[in-house]
Each structure stands twice: as C-alpha cells, then as structure tokens.
N, C-alpha and C positions, 0 to 999 in steps of 0.2 A: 408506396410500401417500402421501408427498409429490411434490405436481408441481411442476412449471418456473413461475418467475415474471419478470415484466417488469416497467416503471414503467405507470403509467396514464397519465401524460402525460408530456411534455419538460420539461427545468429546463433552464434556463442560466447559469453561472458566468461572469464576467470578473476578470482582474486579471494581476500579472505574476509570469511565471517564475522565480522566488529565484535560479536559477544564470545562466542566460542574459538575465535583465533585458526580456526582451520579454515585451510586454502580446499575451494574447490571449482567447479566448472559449472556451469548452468548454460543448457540450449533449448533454446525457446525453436519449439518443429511446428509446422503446420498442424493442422486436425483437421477431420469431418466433420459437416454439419451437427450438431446437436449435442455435442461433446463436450463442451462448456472447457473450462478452466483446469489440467489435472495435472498434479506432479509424480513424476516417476523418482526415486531414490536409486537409481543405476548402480551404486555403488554397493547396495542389500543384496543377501540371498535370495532371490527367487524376484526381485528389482520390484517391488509392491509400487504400488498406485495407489496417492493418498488424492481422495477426489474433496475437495474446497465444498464444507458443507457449515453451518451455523451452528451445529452442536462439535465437532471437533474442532473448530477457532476460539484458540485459546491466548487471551491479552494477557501475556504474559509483560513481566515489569523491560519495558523499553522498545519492545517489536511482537509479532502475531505471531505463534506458534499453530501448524496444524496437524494434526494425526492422533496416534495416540501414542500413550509410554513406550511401547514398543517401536511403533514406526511415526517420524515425525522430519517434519522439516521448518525449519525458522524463520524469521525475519523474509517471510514471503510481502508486505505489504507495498516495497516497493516498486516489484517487476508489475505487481497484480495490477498498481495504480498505472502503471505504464500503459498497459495490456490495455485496460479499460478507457483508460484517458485516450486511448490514442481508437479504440472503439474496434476491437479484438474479438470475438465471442468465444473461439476456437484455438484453443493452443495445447501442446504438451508439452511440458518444463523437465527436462529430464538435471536433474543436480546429484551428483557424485559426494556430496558431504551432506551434515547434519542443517547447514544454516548457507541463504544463499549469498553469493558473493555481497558486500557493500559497493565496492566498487567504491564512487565519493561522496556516498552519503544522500544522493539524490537520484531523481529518476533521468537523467539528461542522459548518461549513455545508454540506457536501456530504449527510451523511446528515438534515440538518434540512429539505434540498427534496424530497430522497429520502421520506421518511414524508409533506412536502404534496402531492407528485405521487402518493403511493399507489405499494404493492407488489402486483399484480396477481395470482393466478392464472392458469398458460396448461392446454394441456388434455394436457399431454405429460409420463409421468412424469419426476422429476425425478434425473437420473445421478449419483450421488456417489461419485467417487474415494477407494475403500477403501485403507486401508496393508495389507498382509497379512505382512509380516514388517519387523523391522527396517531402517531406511533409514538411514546416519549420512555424516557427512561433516566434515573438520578442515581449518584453516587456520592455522599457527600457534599461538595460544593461544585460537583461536575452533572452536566445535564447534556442533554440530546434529544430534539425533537426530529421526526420524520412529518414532514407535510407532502398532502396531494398535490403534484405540479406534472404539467407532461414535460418534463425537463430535470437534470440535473444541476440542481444548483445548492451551494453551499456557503452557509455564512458561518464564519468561527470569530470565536472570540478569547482572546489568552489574556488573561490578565497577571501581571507580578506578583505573585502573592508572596516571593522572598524578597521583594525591595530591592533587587540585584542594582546595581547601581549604574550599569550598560544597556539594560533592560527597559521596556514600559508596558504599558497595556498594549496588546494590538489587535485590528480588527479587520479582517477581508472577506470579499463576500464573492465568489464567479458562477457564473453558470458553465458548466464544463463541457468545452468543446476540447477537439482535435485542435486545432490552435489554440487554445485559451491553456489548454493542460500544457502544450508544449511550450509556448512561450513563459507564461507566467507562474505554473506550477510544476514541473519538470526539474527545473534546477534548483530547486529552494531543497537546502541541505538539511541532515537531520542534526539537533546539537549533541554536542559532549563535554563534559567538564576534564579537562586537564589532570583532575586526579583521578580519574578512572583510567587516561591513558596510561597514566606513568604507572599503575597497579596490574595492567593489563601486561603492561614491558616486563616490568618486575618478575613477574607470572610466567617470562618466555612469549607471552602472547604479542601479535600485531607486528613484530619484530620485523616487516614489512612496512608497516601503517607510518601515515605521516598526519601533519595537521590540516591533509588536505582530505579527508575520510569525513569530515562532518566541521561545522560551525563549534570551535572547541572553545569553552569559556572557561575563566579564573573567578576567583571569588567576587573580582570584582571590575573584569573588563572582559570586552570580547578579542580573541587571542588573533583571529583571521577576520579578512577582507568580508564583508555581506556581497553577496549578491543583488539583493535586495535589501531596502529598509527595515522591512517587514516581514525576513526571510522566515523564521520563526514560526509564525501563524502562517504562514502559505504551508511550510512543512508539516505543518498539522493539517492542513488541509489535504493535501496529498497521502499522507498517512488513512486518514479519513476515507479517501476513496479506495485506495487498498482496500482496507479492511471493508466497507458495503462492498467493493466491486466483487470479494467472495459471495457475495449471495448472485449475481448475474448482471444484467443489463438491467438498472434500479433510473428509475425516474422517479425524484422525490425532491423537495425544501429540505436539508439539513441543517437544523440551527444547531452550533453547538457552542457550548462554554464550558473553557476548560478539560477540555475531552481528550484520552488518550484511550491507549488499544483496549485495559482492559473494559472500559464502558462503549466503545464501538462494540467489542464483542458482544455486548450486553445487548445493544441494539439490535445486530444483527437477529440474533436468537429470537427474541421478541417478534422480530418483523416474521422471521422463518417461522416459528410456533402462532401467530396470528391470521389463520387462516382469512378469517373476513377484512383482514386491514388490506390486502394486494389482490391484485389478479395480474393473470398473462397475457398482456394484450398486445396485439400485431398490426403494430402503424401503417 
C-alpha cells in the first residue's frame, strides 16, 4: 500500500513572474493528510485559498491560470509538476504576488529543494485517480488521449508547423517516476522568442531577466545552449504533468500531439466532469 506524503520542511523560492514582470516569493509548507494541493495569495486581504480544481484551471495563452477574476494565481504548472513528479500529495503554496516565480524556466530548482526539505511519509493511504476507459479531447490540430494504465506515463509529440529552421518534429515518451521526473524532465526549459523579451524590457518588465529564464529563440536559430536535444517536447511534457497533476495523483497513458495548457485544461475538465471514466483507488 502506498501512502500520502508531505515536505519535511518549508522551502522558499523568489524571483519574477515571466508574463507579468512582478517579483514575488513562493513557500512551499508541509500539510495534513487529505489536503491535496492549495495556494494561499498572502499578499490579499483576508489571504484567500485558491484550492486547484478542473473548473477554475484556466489555459490561458503560454501558462495555467487558476482562481477566478477576483482571486487568481498564474503560471502554477511548474512548481505543481515538481510537486507531483517528485510524488507530493500535500502541500501549501503560500505566493505573495499574482504569478509564481519563473525562476529558469524549468522545474530543477523547485524539485532540487524539494529532495533538501525531504519527501515525508504521512499515515493516510494514498488516493490515485484511475482512468478506467478512454478520455480524448481535440482542438484543431491538437489532440489528447487519456488511457487506462496503473501508471503514469506519457507520450508527446511536437511537431514544426512554422518550419523554424533550428527546430524539427520531436517526440518522447516516460513513464514518470521520482527519478525519471528529476533527471530527465526537471530541467527541460520552457521557450521564448526574443521578441517577447525585448517588448517585455521595453514595457519596464523582466529588468531582472536574462537569457537564462527559458530556451529563447530568433526567427531563425536557437539563441542558448539546450540542455537537451529534445529539450522542447520534454518541456511540454512537464508542462503536461502540471497541469493533470491539478486533478491529484492520476495514473493514466497520455498521448498527446501538439498540446499546450489550453487543451490540458480541456482534458482535465473532461476527466473531472466524467464520472464513469475514473475511480479512487488505494494501491
């Protein structure tokens, strides 16, 4: 039987939000059993709790938004895929701004405090969200399948559709462990084109940021070092587990092609409003 686990201690990240250009703080605290995933906005009147649910995950253009018009907090996909990837159940995020740090674009220093604060045992078995029949969803030329597996595993597939001249198709496929997340999908960055930075400076924004915040591209080269070959689709992949690992502890085949937040979100909802497609079942 696997149970519920928490941090051992607190970590705390700083830095600024890529889209919105405000600097703020994100601490990831322990929690109690059955608590799941919730962030606090500390820095609000009355410090609201926005609890990670499939109707208020919102794939907005470039990162996940969740809350609502009133209370919301941003670009949560990458701490969540931490959280998850590194097999978390329990946490409170408490973030004093609108949008959580970037930090560089990937999940590496989040899961690198995450293993120094320790992955706890709590005493409560631990729930994981079965697929039990097919789940799919389409958007245009973007698709997502959910399959039954007692496992996390995910295949993506990106393909060039601007011809980028640095660029090709790429394709990866992991089953996602604690190792597997850290090593191989952990540091895969997210991209940015060069004109967004220099519009964002323009703006006063990032006035901090360098070309070390994400894999920054020109029309028609890549501008920084890869980490990887295939840094690109792993980052989609990791994006990808964020955004399910709002629904909970998901065992499922993920095909996807072409897929970005706002059709995760899509998925997500689907699985959440599909009562017969899941159950909760205690390995």
């Amino acid at each position: 039987m696997e149970f519920q686990t928490t941090l051992g201690s607190e970590v705390t990240f700083a830095g600024m939000g890529v889209h919105t250009g405000v600097k703020s703080r994100l601490t990831l605290c322990p929690a109690p059993s059955g608590s799941g995933l919730k962030f606090k906005r500390v820095d609000l009147p009355g410090q609201p709790i926005i609890v990670p649910t499939a109707p208020r995950m919102n794939g907005v253009h470039r990162c996940t938004r969740l809350g609502t018009d009133e209370v919301s907090v941003s670009t949560v996909e990458h701490v969540v895929a931490a959280l998850r990837g590194m097999e978390v159940d329990n946490c409170l995020l408490l973030v004093d701004g609108p949008e959580v740090p970037i930090l560089d674009g990937s999940a590496a220093e989040f899961v690198q405090k995450i293993q120094a604060a320790g992955v706890v045992e709590q005493d409560s078995p631990r729930r994981v969200l079965q697929i039990m029949e097919p789940v799919w969803v389409s958007q245009d030329h973007k698709h997502l399948v959910a399959l039954p597996s007692d496992e996390l595993r995910i295949s993506f597939t990106f393909t060039n559709d601007k011809k980028h001249k640095a660029l090709s198709d790429q394709f990866a496929e992991f089953v996602v462990t604690p190792a597997v997340f850290a090593e191989e999908i952990a540091p895969a960055r997210t991209m940015g084109w060069i004109s967004e930075i220099e519009e964002l400076r323009r703006r006063g924004l990032i006035q901090g940021g360098s070309m070390d915040i994400a894999v920054v591209m020109s029309q028609d080269a890549i501008l920084t070092p890869l980490r990887f070959p295939d840094e690109l689709v792993r980052h989609k992949i990791l994006d990808l587990i964020g955004d399910m690992g709002l629904l909970g502890h998901l065992h499922a085949h993920i095909i996807a092609v072409r897929a970005g937040h706002q059709i995760n979100a899509m998925l997500a909802e689907k699985i959440s409003s599909s009562v017969e497609s899941y159950i909760y079942s205690r390995p």
